[in-house]
C-alpha positions in Angstrom: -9.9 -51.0 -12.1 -7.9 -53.9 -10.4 -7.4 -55.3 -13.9 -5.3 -52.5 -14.8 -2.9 -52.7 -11.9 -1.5 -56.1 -11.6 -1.1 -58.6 -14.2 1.4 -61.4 -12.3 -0.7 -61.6 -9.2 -4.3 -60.8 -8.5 -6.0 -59.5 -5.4 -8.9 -61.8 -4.6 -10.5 -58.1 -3.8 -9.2 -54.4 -3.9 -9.9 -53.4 -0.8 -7.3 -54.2 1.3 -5.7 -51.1 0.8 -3.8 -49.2 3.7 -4.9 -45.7 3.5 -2.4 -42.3 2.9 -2.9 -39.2 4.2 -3.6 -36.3 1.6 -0.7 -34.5 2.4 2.2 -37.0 3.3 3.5 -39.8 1.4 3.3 -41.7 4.8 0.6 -44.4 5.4 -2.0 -43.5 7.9 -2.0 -45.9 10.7 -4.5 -48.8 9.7 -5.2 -49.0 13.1 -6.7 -45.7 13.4 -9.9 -45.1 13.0 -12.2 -42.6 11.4 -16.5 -41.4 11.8 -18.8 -44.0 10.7 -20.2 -43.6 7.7 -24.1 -42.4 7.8 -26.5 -45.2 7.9 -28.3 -45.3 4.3 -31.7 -46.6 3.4 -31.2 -50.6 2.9 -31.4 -51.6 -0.9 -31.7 -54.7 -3.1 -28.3 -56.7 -3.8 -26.2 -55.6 -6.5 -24.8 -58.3 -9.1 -20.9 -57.6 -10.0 -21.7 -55.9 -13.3 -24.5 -53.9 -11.7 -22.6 -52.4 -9.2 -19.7 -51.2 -11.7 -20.3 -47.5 -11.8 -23.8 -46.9 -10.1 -24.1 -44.3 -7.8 -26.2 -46.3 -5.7 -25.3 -46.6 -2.5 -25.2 -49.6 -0.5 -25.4 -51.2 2.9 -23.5 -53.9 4.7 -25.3 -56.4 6.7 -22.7 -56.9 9.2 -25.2 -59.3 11.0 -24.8 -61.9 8.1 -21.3 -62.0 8.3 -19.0 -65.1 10.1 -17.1 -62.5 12.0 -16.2 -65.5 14.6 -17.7 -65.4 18.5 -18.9 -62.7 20.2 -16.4 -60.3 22.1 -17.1 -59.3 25.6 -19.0 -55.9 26.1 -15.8 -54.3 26.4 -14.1 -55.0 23.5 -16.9 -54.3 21.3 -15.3 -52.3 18.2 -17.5 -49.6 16.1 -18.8 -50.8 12.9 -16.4 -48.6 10.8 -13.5 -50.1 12.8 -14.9 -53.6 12.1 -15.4 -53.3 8.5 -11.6 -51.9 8.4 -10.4 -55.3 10.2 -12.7 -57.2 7.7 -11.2 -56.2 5.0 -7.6 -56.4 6.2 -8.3 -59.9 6.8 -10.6 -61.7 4.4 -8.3 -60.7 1.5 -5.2 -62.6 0.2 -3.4 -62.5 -3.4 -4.2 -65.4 -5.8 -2.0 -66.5 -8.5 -3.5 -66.7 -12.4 -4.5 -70.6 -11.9 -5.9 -69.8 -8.6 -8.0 -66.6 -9.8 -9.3 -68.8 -12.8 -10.5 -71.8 -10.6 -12.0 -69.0 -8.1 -14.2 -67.6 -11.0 -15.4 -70.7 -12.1 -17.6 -71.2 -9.4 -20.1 -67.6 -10.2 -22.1 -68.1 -7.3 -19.5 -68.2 -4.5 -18.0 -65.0 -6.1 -20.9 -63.2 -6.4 -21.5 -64.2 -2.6 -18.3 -63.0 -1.4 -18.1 -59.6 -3.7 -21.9 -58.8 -1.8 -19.9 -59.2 1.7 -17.4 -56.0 0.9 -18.6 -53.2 2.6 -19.9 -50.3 0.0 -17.3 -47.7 -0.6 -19.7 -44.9 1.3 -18.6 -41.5 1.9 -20.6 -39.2 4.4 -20.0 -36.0 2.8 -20.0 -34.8 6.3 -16.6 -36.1 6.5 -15.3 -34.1 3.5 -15.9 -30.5 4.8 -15.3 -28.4 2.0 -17.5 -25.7 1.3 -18.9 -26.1 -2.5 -17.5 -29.4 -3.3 -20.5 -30.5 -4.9 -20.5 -28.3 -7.6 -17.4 -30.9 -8.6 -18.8 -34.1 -8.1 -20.3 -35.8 -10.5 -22.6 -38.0 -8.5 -23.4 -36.8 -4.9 -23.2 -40.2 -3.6 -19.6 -41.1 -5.4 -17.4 -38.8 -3.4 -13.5 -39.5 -2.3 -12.2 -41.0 0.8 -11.1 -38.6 2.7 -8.1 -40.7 3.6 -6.2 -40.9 0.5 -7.7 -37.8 -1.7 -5.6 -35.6 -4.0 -5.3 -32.0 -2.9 -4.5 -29.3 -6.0 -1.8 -27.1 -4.4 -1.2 -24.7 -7.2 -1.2 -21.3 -6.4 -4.4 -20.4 -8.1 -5.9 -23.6 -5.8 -4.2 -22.1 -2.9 -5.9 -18.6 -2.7 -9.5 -20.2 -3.5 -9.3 -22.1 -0.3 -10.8 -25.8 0.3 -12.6 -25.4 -2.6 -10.0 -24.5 -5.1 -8.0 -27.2 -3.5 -10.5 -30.4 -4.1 -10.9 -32.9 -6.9 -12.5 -35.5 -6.7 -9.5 -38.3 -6.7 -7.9 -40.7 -5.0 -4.3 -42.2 -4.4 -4.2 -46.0 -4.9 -1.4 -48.7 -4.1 0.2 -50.7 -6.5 2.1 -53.6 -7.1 3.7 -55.4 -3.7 2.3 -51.9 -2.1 4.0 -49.2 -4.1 2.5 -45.6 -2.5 0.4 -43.7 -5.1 1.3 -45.4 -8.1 -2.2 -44.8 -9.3 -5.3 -42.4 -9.4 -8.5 -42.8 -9.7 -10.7 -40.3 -10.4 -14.4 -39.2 -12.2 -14.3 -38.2 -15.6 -14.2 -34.7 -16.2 -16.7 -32.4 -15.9 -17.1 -28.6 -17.8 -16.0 -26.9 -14.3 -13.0 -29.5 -13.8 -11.4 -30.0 -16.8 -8.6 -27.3 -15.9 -8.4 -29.0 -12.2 -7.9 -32.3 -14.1 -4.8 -30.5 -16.5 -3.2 -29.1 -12.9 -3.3 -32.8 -11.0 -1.4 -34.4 -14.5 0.8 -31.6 -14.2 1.3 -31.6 -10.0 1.6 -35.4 -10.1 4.1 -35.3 -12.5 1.8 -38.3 -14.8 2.6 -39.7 -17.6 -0.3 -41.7 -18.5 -4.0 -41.1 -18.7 -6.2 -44.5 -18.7 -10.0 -43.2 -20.2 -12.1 -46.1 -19.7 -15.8 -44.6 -20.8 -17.5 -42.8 -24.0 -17.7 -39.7 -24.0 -21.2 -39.7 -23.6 -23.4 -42.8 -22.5 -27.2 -42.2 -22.2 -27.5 -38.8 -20.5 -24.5 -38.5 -18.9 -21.1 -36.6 -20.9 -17.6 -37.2 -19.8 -16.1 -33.7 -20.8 -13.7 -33.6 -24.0 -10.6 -32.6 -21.8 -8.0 -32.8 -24.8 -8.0 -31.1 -28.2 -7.9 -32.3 -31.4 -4.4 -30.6 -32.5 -4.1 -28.0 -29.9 -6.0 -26.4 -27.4 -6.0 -24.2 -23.9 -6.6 -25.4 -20.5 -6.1 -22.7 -18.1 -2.9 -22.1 -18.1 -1.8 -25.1 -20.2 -1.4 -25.3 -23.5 -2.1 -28.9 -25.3 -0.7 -30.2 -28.6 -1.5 -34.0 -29.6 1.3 -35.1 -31.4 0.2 -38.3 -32.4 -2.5 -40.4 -32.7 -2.9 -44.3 -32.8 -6.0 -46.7 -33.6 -5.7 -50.2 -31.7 -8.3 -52.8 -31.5 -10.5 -51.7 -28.9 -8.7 -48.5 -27.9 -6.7 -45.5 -29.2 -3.4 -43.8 -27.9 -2.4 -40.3 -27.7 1.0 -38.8 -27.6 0.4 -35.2 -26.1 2.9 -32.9 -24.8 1.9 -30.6 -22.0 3.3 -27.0 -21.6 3.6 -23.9 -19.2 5.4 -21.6 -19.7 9.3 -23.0 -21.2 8.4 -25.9 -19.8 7.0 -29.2 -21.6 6.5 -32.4 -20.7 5.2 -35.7 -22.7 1.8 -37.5 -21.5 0.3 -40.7 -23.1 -3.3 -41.4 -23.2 -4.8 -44.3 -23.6 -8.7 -43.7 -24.4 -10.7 -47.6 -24.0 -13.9 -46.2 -26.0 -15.9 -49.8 -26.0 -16.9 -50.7 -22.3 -20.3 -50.5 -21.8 -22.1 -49.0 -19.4 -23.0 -50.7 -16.2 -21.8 -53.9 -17.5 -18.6 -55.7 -18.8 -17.1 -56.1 -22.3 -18.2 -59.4 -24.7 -14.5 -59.6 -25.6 -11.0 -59.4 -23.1 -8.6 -59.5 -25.7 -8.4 -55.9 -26.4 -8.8 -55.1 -23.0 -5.4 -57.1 -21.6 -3.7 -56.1 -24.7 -4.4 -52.5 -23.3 -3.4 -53.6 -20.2 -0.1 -55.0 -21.1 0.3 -51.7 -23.3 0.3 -49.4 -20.1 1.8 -51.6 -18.5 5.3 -51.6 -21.3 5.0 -47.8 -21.4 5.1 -47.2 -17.3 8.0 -49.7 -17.2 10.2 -47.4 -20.5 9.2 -44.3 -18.3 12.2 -43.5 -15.2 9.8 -41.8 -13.1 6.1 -42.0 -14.7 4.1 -40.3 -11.7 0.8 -42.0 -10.7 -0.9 -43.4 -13.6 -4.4 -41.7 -14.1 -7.6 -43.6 -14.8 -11.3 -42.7 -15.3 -14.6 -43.8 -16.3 -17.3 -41.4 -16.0 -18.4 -41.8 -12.2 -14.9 -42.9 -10.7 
């Protein structure tokens, strides 16, 4: 979703992220370094708009990569640790001009995307008992690093399990902690875990980038028509508005005496697996959230979602 984030400069790639701990607002140490991933079965390369939202997983070649001379025996790194320096350091910002020259020659991007390591969770890693029955996709699980932990008291008493969604904190603009979260779309059994991380997260705007259902596969229908119950929230859309390409909800979020206001945006017209035939209503969106987060003192993480993640 890097198109969502930053308009004035561009990442050349989203990965150079510095990772947060679950329960601190402090940066984890990039330095540090965490289980390799398990090794998975090697597969055929994946184009850019092929890999968008496949639950495939993927495998690095780290063999095929200039990763300069060969260190002594000694100072050989694991691969997780070498894929962590990799993408600190193959990464810089591009201005507009320079990101439009950089994707006019296809090839060498398509070369370069294949060299970032696959986003690969061992759920090994995740240790929570049941966690699977809220996933989505076995395969498209979040980094333990940076996740979202529920911590209402309802969460609380159900343990690990009543604590997890499956979401993560991401950095925004010049490294602003947690000013976004990605997440899957919701599922039957999460919809009221989705309602509690708005609320927790204090959010003000909801980024839906999928149909609700494509092929086989349903994203739930988290919000109601006029008004509707969530667990223990009550939702009332106030207003709705048709753009090109997209339409915006005003909704207004209760418990208890207390109310808050939420905006969602719902992007109906990406298709699946691939990109859209038309950009204009997708940066007018863009620049849409972007206006309402800047009118908002203190808008919380802005939430987005396909279907996957």
């Amino acid at each position: 979703y890097g198109i969502l984030l930053n308009l004035p400069v561009v990442p050349h790639t989203t990965m150079n992220e510095s990772v947060e701990s679950p329960s601190s607002s402090q940066p984890v140490d990039q330095e540090q370094s965490f289980p390799c991933p398990a090794a998975t079965a090697p597969r055929k390369p994946f184009q850019l708009q092929e890999r968008r939202g496949s639950n495939v997983s993927l495998v690095l070649d780290v063999s095929s990569l200039s990763l300069g001379a060969v260190e002594p025996l000694c100072s050989i790194s694991t691969p997780r640790e070498t894929l962590l320096h990799l993408l600190r350091t193959s990464t810089r910002p591009l201005t507009p001009s320079q990101l439009q020259e950089a994707s006019d020659e296809t090839s060498r991007l398509n070369s370069e995307y294949q060299k970032i390591p696959p986003n690969f969770v061992n759920p090994a890693e995740l240790d929570i008992p049941g966690h699977a029955l809220k996933d989505r996709y076995k395969t498209i699980l979040p980094n333990p690093e940076t996740r979202v932990c529920l911590r209402n008291p309802a969460a609380e008493e159900a343990g690990d399990t009543g604590r997890y969604i499956n979401a993560n904190y991401i950095k925004g603009y010049n490294g602003a902690p947690r000013a976004y979260i990605a997440t899957q779309g919701p599922m039957l059994n999460t919809v009221h875990d989705f309602w509690e991380m708005v609320w927790q997260e204090g959010s003000t705007t909801i980024v839906m980038i999928t149909k609700l259902k494509e092929k086989n596969e349903k994203c739930e229908l988290y919000w109601p028509e006029k008004d509707g119950s969530y667990g223990r929230f009550e939702v009332r859309v106030s207003i709705v508005k048709e753009c090109d390409g997209y339409t915006i909800r005003d909704m207004i979020i209760q418990v208890g005496s207390e109310n808050r206001q939420v905006r969602h945006y719902w992007y109906s017209t990406w298709p699946d697996h691939q990109t859209p035939d038309c950009t204009g209503p997708l940066l007018r969106l863009v620049v849409d959230v972007d206006e309402h987060r800047q009118s908002i003192p203190s808008p919380g993480p802005t939430i987005v979602h396909c279907r996957s993640h």
